[in-house]
C-alpha positions as CSV (number, residue, x, y, z in Angstrom):
1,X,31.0,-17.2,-110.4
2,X,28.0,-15.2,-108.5
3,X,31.0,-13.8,-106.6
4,X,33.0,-12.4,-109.4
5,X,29.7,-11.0,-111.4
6,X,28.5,-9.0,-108.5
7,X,31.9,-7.5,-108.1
8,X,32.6,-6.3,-111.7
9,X,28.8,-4.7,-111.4
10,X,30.5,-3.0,-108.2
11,X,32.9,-1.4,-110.0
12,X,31.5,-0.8,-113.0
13,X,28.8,1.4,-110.6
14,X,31.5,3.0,-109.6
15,X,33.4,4.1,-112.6
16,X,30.1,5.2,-114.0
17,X,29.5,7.4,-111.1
18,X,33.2,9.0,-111.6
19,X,32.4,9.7,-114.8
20,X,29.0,11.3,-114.1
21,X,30.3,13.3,-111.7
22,X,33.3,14.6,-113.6
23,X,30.8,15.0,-116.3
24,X,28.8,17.0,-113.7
25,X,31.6,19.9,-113.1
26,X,33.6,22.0,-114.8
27,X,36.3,24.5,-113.4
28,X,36.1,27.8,-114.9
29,X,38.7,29.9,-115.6
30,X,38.7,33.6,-115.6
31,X,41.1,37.0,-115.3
32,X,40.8,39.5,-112.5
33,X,41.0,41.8,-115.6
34,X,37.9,40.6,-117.4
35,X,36.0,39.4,-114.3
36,X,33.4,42.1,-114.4
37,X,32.2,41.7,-118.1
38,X,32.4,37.9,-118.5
39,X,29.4,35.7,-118.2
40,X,30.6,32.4,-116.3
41,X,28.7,29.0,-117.2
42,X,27.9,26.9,-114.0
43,X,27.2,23.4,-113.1
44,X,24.2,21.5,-114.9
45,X,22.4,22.1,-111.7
46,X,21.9,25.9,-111.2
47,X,20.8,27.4,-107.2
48,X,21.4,30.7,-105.7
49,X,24.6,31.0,-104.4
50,X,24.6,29.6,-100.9
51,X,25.8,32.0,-98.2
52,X,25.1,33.0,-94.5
53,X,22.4,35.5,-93.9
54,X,23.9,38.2,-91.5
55,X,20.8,36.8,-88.5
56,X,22.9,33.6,-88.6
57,X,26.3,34.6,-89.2
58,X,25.7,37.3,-86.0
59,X,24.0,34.2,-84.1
60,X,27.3,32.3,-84.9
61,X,29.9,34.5,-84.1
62,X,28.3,34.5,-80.5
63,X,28.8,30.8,-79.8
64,X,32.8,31.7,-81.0
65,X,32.9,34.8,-79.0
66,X,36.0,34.4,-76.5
67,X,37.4,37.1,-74.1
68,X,40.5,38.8,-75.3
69,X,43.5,39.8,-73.5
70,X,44.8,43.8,-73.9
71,X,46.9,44.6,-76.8
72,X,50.5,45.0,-76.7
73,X,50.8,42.8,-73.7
74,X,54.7,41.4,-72.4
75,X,55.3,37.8,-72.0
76,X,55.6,38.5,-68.3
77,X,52.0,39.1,-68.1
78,X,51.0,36.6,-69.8
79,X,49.7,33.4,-67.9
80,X,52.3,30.7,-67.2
81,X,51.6,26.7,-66.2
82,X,54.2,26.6,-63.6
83,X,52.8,29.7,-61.3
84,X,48.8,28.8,-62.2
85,X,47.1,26.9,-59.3
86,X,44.2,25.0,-59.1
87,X,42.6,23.7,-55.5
88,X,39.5,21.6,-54.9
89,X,36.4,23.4,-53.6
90,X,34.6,21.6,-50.8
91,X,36.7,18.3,-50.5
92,X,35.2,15.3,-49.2
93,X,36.2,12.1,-47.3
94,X,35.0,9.9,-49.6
95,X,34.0,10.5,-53.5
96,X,31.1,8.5,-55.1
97,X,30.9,7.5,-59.1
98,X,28.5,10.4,-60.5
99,X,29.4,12.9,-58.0
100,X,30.6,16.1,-59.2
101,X,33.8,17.5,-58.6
102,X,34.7,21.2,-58.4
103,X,38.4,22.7,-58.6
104,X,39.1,26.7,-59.1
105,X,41.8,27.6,-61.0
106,X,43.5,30.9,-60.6
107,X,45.9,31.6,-63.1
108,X,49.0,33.7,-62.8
109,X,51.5,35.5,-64.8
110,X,55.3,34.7,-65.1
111,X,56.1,36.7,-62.1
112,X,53.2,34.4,-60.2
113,X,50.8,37.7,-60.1
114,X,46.6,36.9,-60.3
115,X,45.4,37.7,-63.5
116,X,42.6,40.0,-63.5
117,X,41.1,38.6,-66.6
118,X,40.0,35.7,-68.4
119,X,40.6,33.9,-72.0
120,X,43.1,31.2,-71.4
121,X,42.3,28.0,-72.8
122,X,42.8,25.4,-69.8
123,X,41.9,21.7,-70.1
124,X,41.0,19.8,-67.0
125,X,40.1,15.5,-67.0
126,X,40.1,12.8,-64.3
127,X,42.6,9.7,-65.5
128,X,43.7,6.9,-63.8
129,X,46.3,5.1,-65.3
130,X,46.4,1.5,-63.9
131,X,42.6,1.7,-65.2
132,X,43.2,3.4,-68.8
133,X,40.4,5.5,-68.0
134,X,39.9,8.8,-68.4
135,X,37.0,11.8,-68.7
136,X,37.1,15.4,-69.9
137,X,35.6,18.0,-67.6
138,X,34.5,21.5,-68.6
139,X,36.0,24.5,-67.7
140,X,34.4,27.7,-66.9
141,X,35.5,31.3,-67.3
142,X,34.6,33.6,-65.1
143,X,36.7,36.4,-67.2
144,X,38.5,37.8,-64.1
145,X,41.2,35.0,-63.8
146,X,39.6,32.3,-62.2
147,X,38.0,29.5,-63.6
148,X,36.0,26.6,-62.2
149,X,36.3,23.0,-63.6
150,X,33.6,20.6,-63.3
151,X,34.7,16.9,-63.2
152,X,32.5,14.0,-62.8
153,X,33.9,10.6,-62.0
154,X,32.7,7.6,-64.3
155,X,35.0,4.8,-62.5
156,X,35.3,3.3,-59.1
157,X,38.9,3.1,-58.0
158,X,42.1,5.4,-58.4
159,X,41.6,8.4,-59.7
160,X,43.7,11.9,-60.1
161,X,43.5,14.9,-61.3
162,X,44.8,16.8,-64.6
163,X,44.6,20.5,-65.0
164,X,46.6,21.6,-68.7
165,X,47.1,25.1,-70.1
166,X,46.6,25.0,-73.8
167,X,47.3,28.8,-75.1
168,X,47.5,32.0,-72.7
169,X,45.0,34.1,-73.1
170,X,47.5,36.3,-74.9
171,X,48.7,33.6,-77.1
172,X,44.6,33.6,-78.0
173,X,44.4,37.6,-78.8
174,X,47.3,36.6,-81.4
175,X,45.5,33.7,-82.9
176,X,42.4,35.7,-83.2
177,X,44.4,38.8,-84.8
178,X,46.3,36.6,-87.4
179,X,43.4,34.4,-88.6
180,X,41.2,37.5,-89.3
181,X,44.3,39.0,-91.4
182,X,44.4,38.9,-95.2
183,X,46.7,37.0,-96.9
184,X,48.2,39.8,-98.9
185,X,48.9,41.4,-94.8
186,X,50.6,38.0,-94.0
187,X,52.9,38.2,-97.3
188,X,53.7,42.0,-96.3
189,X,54.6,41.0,-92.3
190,X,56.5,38.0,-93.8
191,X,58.4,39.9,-96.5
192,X,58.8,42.8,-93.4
193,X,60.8,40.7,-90.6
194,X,63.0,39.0,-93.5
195,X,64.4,42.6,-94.8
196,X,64.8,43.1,-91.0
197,X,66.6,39.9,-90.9
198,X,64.8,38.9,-87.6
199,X,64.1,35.4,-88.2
200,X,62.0,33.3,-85.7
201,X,64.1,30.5,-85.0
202,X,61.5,28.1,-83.7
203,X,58.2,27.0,-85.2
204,X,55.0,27.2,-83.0
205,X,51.7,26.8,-83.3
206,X,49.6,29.0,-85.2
207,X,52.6,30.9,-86.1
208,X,52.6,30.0,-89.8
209,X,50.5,30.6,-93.0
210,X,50.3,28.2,-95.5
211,X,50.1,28.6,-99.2
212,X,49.5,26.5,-102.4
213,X,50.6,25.7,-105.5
214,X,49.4,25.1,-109.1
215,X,50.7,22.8,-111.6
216,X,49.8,23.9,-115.3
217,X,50.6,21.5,-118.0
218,X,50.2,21.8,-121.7
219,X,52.1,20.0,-124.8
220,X,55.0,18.9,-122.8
221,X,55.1,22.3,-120.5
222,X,54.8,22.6,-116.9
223,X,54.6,26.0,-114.7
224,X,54.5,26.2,-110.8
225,X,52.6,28.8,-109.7
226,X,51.2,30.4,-106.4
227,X,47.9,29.6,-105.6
228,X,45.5,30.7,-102.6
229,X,41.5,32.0,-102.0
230,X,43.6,35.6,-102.9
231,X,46.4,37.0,-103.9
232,X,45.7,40.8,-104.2
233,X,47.3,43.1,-106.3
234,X,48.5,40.2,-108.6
235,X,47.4,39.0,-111.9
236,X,45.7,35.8,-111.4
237,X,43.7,33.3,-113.2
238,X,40.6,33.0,-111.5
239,X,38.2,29.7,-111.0
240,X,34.7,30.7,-109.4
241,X,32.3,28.4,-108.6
242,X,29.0,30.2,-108.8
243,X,26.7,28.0,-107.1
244,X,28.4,27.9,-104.2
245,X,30.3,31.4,-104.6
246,X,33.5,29.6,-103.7
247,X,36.0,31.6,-105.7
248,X,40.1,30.2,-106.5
249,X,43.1,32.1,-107.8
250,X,46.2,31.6,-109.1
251,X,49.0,33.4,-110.2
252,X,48.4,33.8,-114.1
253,X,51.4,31.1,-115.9
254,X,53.5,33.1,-118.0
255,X,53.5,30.7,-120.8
256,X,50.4,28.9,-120.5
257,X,47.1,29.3,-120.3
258,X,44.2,29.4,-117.5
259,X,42.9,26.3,-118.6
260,X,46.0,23.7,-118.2
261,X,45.3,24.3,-114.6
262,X,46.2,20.4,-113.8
263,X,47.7,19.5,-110.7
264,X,46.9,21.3,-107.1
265,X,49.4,20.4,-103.7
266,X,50.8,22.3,-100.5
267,X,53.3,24.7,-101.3
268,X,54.9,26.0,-98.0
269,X,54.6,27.8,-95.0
270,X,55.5,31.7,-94.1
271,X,56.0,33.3,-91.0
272,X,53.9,35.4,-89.5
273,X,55.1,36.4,-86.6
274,X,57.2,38.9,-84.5
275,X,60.1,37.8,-82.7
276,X,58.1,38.6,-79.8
277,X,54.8,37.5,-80.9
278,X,56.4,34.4,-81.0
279,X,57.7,34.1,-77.3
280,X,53.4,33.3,-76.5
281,X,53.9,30.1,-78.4
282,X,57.2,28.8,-76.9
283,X,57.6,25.4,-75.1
284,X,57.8,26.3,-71.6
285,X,54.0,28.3,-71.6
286,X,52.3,26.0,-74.6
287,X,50.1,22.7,-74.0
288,X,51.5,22.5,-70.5
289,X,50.2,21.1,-67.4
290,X,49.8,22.8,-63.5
291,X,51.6,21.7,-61.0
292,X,49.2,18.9,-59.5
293,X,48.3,20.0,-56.0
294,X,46.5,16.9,-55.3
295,X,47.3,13.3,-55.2
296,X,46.0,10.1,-56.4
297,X,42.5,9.2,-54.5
298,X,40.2,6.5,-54.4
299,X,36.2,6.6,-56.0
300,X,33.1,4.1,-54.5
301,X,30.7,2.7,-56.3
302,X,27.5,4.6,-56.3
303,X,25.5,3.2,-53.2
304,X,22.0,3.6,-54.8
305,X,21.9,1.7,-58.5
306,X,18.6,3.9,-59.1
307,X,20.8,6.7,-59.5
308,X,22.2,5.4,-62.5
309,X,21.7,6.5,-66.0
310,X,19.7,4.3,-67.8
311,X,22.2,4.7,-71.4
312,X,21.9,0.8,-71.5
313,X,18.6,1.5,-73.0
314,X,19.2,3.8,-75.3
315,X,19.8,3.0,-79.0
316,X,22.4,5.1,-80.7
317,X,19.9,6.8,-83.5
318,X,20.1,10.1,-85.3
319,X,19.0,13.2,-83.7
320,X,20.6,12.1,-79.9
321,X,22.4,14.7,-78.2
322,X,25.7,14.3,-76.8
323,X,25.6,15.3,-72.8
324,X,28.9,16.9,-71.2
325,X,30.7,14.6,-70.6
326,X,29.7,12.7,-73.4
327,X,31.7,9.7,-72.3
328,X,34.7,8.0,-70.8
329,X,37.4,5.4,-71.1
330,X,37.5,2.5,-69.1
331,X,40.5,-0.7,-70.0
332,X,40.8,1.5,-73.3
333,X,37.3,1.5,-74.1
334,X,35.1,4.2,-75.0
335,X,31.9,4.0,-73.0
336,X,29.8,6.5,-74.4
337,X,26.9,8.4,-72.1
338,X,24.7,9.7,-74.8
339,X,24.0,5.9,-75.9
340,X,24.2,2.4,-75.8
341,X,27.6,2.0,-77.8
342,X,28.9,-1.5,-79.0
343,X,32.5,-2.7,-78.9
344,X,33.4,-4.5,-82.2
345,X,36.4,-6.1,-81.8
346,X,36.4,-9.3,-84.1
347,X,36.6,-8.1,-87.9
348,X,33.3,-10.4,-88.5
349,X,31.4,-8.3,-86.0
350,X,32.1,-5.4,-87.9
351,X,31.9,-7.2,-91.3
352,X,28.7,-8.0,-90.4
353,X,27.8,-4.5,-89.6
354,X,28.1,-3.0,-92.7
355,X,27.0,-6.0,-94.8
356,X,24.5,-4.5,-97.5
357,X,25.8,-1.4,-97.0
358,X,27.3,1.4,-99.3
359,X,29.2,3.9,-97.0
360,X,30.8,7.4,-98.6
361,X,33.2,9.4,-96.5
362,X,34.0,12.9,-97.3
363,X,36.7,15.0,-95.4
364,X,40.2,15.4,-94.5
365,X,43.3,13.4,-93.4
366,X,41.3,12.2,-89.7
367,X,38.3,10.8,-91.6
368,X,40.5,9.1,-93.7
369,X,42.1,6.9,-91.1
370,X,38.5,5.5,-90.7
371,X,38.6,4.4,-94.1
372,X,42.4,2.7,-93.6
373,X,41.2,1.5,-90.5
374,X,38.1,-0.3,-91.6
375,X,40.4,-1.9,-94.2
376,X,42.9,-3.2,-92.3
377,X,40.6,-4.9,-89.7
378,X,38.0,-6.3,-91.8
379,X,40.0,-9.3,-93.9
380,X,36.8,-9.3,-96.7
381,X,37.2,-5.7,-97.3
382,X,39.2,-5.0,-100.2
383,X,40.8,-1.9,-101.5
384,X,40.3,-1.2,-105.5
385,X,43.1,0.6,-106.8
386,X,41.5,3.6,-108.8
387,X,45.5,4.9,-109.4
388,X,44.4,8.5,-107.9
389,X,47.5,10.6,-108.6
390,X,48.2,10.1,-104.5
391,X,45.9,8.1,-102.0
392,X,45.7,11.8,-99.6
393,X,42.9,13.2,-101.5
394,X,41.4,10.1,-102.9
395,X,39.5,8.3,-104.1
396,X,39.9,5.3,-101.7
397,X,38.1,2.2,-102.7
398,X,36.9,-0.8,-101.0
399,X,34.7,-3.4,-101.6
400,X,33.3,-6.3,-99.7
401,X,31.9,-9.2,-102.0
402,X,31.0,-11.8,-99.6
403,X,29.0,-9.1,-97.5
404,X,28.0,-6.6,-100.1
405,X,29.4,-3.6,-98.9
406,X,31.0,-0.6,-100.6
407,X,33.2,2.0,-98.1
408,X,34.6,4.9,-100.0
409,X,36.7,8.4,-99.1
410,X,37.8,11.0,-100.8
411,X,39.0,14.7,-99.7
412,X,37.0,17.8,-99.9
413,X,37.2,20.5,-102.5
414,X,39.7,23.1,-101.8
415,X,41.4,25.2,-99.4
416,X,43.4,21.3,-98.7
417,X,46.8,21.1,-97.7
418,X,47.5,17.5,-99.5
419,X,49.9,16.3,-101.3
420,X,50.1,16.3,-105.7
421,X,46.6,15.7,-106.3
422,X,44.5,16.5,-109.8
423,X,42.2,19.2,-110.0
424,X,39.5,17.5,-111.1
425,X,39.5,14.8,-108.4
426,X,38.6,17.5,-106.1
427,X,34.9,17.7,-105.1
428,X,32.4,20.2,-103.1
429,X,31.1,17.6,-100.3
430,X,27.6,19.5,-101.5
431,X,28.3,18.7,-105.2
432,X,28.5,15.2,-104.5
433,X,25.8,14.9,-101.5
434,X,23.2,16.5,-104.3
435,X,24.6,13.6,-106.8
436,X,23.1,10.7,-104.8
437,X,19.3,9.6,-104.8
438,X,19.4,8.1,-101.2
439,X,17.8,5.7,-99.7
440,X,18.0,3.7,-96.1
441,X,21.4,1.5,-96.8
442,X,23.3,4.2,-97.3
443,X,25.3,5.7,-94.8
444,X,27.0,9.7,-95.2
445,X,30.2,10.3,-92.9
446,X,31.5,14.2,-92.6
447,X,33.9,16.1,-91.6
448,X,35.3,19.5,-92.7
449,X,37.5,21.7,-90.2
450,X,41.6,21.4,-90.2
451,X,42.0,22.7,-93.5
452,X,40.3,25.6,-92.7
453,X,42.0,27.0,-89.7
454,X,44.4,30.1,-91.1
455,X,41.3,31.5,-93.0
456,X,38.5,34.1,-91.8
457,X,35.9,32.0,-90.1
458,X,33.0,33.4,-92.1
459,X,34.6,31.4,-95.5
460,X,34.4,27.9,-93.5
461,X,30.6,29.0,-92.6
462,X,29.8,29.3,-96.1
463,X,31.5,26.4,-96.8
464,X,29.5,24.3,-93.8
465,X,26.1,26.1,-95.1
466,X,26.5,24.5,-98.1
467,X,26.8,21.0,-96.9
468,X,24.1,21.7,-94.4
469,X,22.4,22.9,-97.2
470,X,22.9,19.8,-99.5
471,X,22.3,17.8,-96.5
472,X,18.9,18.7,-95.9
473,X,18.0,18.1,-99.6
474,X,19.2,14.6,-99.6
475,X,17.5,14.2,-96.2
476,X,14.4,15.6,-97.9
477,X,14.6,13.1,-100.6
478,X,15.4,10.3,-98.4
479,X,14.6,10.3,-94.8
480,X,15.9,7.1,-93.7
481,X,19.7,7.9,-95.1
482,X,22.1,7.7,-92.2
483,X,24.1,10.9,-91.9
484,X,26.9,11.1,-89.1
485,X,29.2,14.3,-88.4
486,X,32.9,13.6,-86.9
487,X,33.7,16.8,-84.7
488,X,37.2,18.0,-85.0
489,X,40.0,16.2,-82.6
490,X,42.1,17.6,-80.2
491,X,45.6,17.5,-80.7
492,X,46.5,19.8,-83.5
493,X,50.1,20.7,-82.9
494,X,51.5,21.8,-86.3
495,X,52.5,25.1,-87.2
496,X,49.8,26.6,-89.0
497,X,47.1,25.3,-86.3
498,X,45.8,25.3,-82.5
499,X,43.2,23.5,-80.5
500,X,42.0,26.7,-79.8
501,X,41.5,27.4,-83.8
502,X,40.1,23.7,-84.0
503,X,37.2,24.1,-81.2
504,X,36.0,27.1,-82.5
505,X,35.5,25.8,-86.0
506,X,34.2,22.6,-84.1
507,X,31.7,25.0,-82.0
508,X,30.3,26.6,-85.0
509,X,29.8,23.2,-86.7
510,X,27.6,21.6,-83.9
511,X,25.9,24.8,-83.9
512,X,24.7,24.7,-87.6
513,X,24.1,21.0,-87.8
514,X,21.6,21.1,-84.3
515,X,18.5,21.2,-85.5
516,X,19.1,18.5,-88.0
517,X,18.5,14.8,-87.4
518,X,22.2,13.8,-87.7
519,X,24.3,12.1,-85.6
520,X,27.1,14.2,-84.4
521,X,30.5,12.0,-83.2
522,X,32.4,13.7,-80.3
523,X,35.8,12.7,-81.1
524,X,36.9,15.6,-79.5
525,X,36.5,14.3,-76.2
526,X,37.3,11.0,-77.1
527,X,40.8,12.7,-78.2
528,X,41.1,14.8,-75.3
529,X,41.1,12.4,-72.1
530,X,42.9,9.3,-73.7
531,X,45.9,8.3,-72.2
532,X,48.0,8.2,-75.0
533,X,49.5,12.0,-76.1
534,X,47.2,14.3,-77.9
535,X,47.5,13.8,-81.9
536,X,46.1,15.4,-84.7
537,X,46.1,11.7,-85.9
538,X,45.4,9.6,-83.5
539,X,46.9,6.1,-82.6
540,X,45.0,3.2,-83.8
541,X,43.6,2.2,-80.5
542,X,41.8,5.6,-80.2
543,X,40.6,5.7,-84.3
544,X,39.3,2.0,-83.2
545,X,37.2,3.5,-80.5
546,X,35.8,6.1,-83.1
547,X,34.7,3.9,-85.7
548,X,33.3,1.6,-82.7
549,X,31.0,4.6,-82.0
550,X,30.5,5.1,-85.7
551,X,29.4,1.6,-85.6
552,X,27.1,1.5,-83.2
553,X,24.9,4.2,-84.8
554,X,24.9,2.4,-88.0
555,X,23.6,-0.8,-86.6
556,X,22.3,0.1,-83.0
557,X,21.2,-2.7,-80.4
């Protein structure tokens, strides 16, 4: 009886929260025409429109700064896997756990020619298969063709080498061009090669633009329209959000009117590419690895155990920077080197964990497999079917009764390539962060990034400086809230994406989120030196790893 009364007051604080929040926002909308002379109401809670100053959005744009190949260059000069070389500088007899490792790469061009500049994105890890393990190493440009990659072993035993090229530095000047383009340029180039009849007959990364559309519904009548952050030179109904300056258009219905604005889901993708644009994004050059040029070899132990780190000792709190590398697999497991991580693997361990706990999630389809995951291992935890109009944007529901713990997800506001979801379910991260009182059970997980690849980084800035804002307000109110970042992961290898558009979204997001006391996951390297393949969406046994982590920050040793 205790049992069931504490689990109808679960959901009945839940419903009343929906409701408050719905209650909380409205969506506004209003023609390009009348724009200028109409007075737009806001949300109950009124704040100056929160955007980056030009000190910080200069300061940013440095951390993303990458070198960029020469315009107009061939495919032959552009840098190719199979003629790219990598040695190792001063090779030992023996190599030693903790003993850093140094291997110049020099890439080439189709023709096997030195390139005499720098910008390629090149991964580099040890692994050892028969171990599982593996560890990420950092590369470093020296912007005339070479690059040296710093590896660190973490394991005794067998051990190789792995030196990948993501995108030529070529393939990056393209990226960079088309993700600084406006949408009204990527309709034109689009509309362009089809009147040419020059279509592009394979899909590649990066290649593609996606757009949106709008469901309208109104006494039994539904139009599909276009929808997007802009759509110049068309007439649109407009939905601006002015405490956040986050601004939404549609093409204007032709029946109905802007307020039957019901229903908001992926529309499709366009090509933005030239036929020989798209020869930088083919197979053979993309997400390839270097001929190996050394073999399997053999790490000791380290001789003196002084030199170890002492990470056994450190709890996995807020405010903890991660080191490079930040850790390693071993047998599958993540050890991580910026704390003293725990492994949960019985679904009581974990139960136990979160018990007394009320955990929201905000963010996109990766952060979401946390929430699956969570529910799948832990038997007590219980999904509540809230019937959202699909389970991609959320609300997800779960409650645990016998350990009094909530775990919730749900999408982020727009630009979100989802399936058919309701407007109104669609929240600003901030919105909802400035909703909640705080206090030291509840625990905040983040993540904002994929969804925001095609666009002009300075829109996902103002987007982060709003939830960095919000953030710090809830921090402000309650100090002991637990607030954890996932970075982005590795492994994006749809069409309208890169790993190259992914890290520097990710770069700019540990850059803003430094000098906060958050805890900041690094999936990406946990997503980079797996064995398994890169994916976007990782297999389970990697997403276990990552909640592991998240775990072990919400109840450290």
């Amino acid at each position: 009886m205790k049992k069931c009364i504490l689990f109808i007051a679960l959901c009945s604080t839940c419903f009343l929260l929906g409701i408050l929040h719905k209650l909380s926002r409205k969506v506004w909308p209003i023609s390009q025409e009348i724009h200028s002379s109409i007075h737009t109401t806001t949300s109950a809670v009124t704040s100056q429109a929160i955007t980056p100053d030009s000190e910080e959005l200069s300061a940013l744009l440095k951390v993303i700064e990458w070198p960029l190949a020469l315009e107009n260059r061939t495919i032959e000069y552009s840098t190719h896997p199979q003629t790219s070389v990598y040695v190792l500088l001063n090779p030992r007899s023996t190599y030693v756990v903790g003993q850093p490792l140094k291997v110049l790469i020099t890439a080439k061009d189709h023709k096997g020619r030195p390139k005499s500049y720098g910008g390629d994105l090149f991964y580099a890890k040890l692994h050892s298969t028969s171990l599982k393990a593996g560890v990420s190493g950092s590369v470093m440009d020296h912007k005339n063709g070479s690059y040296t990659a710093t590896l660190i072993p973490q394991w005794s035993g067998e051990t190789e080498i792995s030196v990948k090229l993501m995108h030529s530095s070529e393939a990056i000047a393209i990226l960079h061009q088309k993700r600084d383009t406006r949408p009204d340029k990527l309709v034109l180039l689009y509309d362009c090669l089809r009147k040419r009849d020059n279509p592009v007959k394979r899909v590649a990364p990066g290649n593609m633009r996606v757009f949106y559309r709008g469901f309208y519904e109104q006494n039994g009548k539904q139009e599909v329209v276009e929808c997007n952050v802009e759509l110049p030179g068309q007439d649109v109904c407009e939905y601006y959000e002015q405490r956040y300056d986050d601004k939404w258009v549609c093409q204007r219905p032709k029946q109905l009117p802007c307020d039957s604005y019901r229903y908001h889901v992926l529309g499709e993708k366009r090509n933005i590419y030239s036929k020989e644009e798209h020869e930088f994004f083919s197979e053979p050059v993309l997400d390839k690895e270097v001929p190996p040029t050394l073999g399997v070899f053999h790490v000791l132990p380290r001789e003196n155990a002084k030199n170890v780190s002492n990470i056994k000792h450190i709890k996995c709190v807020s405010g903890l920077k991660n080191p490079d590398p930040s850790g390693y697999y071993y047998q599958d497991a993540w050890q991580s080197l910026t704390c003293s991580n725990q492994h949960f693997d019985e679904p009581t361990r974990a139960a136990k964990c979160l018990s007394g706990k009320i955990v929201y999630m905000f963010g996109d389809s990766t952060l979401r497999q946390w929430w699956e995951y969570l529910v799948n291992f832990i038997p007590t935890l219980k999904e509540i079917h809230l019937h959202v109009a699909h389970r991609s944007t959320g609300p997800l529901l779960a409650i645990d009764v016998e350990n009094n713990c909530l775990v919730q997800w749900r999408a982020h506001q727009r630009p979100l390539r989802m399936e058919l979801s309701r407007v109104h379910d669609l929240h600003y991260i901030a919105s909802e962060l400035d909703g909640m009182g705080g206090h030291e059970h509840l625990v905040i997980v983040l993540n904002c990034w994929s969804h925001f690849l095609s666009f002009p980084v300075e829109r996902y800035i103002k987007r982060l400086r709003q939830i960095r804002e919000a953030v710090s307000r809830l921090l402000e109110r309650s100090p002991k809230t637990t607030i954890i970042f996932k970075s982005a992961n590795t492994g994006y290898r749809y069409e309208h994406g890169s790993d190259w558009l992914s890290l520097q979204l990710d770069l700019i997001m540990r850059a803003m989120f430094s000098k906060l006391p958050v805890i900041i996951l690094d999936v990406w390297q946990m997503t980079a030196c797996h064995r398994e393949p890169e994916n976007l969406h990782p297999p389970r046994i990697i997403v276990k790893n990552e909640v592991d982590l998240m775990l072990s920050f919400i109840c450290p040793q």
